[in-house]
C-alpha positions as CSV (number, residue, x, y, z in Angstrom):
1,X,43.9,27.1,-20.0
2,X,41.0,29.4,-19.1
3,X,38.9,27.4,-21.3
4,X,40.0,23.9,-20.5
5,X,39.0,25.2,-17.2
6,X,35.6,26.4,-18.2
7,X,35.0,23.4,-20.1
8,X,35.7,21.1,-17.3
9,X,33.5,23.0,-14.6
10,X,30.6,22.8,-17.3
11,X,31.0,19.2,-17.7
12,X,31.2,18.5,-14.3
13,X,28.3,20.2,-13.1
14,X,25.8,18.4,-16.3
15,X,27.3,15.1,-15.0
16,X,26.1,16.4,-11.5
17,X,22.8,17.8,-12.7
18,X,22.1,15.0,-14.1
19,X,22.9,12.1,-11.0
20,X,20.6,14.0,-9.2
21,X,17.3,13.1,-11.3
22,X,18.0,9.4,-10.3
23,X,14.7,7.6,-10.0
24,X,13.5,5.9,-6.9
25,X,10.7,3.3,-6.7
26,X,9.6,2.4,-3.7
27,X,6.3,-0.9,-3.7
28,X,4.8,-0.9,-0.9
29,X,2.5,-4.0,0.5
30,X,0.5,-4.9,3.7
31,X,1.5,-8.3,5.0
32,X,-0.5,-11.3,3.2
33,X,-3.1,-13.2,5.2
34,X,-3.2,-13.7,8.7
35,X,-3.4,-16.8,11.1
36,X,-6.6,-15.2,13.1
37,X,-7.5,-18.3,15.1
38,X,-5.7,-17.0,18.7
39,X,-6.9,-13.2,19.1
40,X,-4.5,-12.8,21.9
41,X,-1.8,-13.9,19.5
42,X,0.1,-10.1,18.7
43,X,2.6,-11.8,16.3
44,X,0.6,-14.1,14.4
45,X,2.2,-16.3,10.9
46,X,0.5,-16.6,7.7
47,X,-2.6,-18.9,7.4
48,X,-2.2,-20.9,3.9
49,X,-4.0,-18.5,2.1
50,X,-1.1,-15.8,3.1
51,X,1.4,-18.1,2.2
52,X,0.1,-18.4,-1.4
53,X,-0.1,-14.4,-1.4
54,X,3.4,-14.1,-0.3
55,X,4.7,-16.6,-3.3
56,X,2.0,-14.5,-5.8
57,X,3.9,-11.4,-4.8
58,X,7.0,-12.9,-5.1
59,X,5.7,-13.8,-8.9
60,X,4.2,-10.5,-9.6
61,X,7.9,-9.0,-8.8
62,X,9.7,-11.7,-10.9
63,X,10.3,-8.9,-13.4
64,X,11.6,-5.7,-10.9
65,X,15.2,-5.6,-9.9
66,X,14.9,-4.9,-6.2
67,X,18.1,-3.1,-4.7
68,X,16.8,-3.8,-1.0
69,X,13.8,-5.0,0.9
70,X,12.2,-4.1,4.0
71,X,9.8,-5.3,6.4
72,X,8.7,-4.8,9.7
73,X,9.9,-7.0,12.7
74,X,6.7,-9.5,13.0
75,X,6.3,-12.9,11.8
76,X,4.1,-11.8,9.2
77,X,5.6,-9.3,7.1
78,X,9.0,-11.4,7.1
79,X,7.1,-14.4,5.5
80,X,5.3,-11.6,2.9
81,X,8.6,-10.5,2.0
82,X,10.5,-13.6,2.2
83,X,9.3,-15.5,-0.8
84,X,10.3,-12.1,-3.2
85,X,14.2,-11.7,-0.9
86,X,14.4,-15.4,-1.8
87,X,14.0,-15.0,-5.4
88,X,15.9,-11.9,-5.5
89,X,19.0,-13.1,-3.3
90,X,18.6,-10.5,-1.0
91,X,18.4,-10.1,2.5
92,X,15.5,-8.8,4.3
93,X,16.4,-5.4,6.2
94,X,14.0,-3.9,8.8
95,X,12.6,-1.1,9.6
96,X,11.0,1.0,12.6
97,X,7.4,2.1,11.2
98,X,7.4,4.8,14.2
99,X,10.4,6.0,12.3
100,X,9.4,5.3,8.3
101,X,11.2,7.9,5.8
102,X,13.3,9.3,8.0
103,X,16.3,11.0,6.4
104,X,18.7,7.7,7.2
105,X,16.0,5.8,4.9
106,X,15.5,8.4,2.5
107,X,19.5,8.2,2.2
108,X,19.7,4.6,1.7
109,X,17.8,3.9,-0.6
110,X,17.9,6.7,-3.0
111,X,18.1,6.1,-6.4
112,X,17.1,2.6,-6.1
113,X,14.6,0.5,-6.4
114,X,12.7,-0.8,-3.1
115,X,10.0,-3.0,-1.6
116,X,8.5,-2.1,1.6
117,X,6.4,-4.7,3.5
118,X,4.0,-3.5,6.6
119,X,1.0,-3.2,7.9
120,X,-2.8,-2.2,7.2
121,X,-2.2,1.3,9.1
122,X,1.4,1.6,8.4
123,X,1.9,1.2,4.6
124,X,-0.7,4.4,3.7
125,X,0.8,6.2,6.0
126,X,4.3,5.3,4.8
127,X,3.1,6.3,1.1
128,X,1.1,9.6,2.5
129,X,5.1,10.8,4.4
130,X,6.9,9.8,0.9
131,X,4.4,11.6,-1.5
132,X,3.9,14.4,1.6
133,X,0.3,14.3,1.1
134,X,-2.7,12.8,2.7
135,X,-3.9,10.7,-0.2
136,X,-4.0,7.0,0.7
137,X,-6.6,5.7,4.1
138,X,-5.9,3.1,6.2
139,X,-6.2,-0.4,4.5
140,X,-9.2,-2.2,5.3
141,X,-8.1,-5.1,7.6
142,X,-9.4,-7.9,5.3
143,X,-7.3,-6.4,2.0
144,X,-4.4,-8.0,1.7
145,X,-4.1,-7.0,-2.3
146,X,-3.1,-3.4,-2.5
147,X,0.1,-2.4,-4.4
148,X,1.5,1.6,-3.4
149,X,3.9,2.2,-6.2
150,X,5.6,5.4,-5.7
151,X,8.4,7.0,-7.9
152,X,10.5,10.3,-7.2
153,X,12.5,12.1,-10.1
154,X,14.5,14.7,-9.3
155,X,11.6,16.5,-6.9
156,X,8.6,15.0,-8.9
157,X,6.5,12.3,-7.0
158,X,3.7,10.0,-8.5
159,X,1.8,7.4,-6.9
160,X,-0.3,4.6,-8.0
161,X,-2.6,1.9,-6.6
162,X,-2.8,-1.5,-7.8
163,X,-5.0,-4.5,-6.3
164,X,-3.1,-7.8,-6.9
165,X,-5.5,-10.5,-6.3
């Protein structure tokens, strides 16, 4: 019995080892091209040429399996993101950026895979807080083509920057 017992605990604790190197991928975007024409405007849509970006991303992500997306509350980023939720079937969930990887996120979306739509000073800085490093600057306001594609393993954390013209 002793060594059923033994047997058991061993298995159980490879099986648990092992859940806990799930990968998680998070893409991160800034918001696609702005309507600029009313500066007073805080909440602006997509001009055309955002539009197009957002169905390009939605193209360049034909082949990830997104468990979730998120996106800030502004006209914008919902219309980046909407184009890739549509394709996926998935709803778009947002997100606080005065509260980005807090421990409720980092919870959620563990283990899965995740794109993150925001801003020209949020998106760096949401990267920077998941990799815990200062590596990423704020995204010039005129680039709308910058891909953030971060994975974790177990307590390993890589980073990469595309530009997706």
């Amino acid at each position: 019995m002793k060594k059923f017992l033994f047997l058991f605990v061993f298995a159980l604790s490879l099986f648990c080892s092992c859940s806990s190197d799930e990968t998680t991928t998070y893409y991160l975007i800034r918001h696609a091209e702005k309507d600029r024409t009313d500066k007073t405007n805080r909440n602006p849509d997509l001009n055309k040429n955002g539009q197009e970006r957002a169905n390009k991303w939605a193209d360049r992500f034909k082949s990830v399996n997104f468990d979730a997306i998120y996106s800030t509350n502004y006209n914008r980023t919902l219309q980046t993101a909407t184009p890739t939720a549509k394709s996926k079937n998935l709803e778009i969930l947002k997100y606080n950026p005065n509260k980005m990887y807090d421990s409720i996120f980092q919870q959620e979306t563990k283990g899965k895979t995740v794109l993150v739509v925001g801003h020209s000073n949020t998106t760096p800085s949401f990267v920077n807080k998941i990799i815990e490093e200062k590596k990423y600057e704020d995204i010039d306001d005129h680039n709308n083509a910058n891909l953030y594609i971060v994975t974790i393993l177990g307590d390993k954390k890589t980073s990469v920057l595309e530009t997706v013209e």
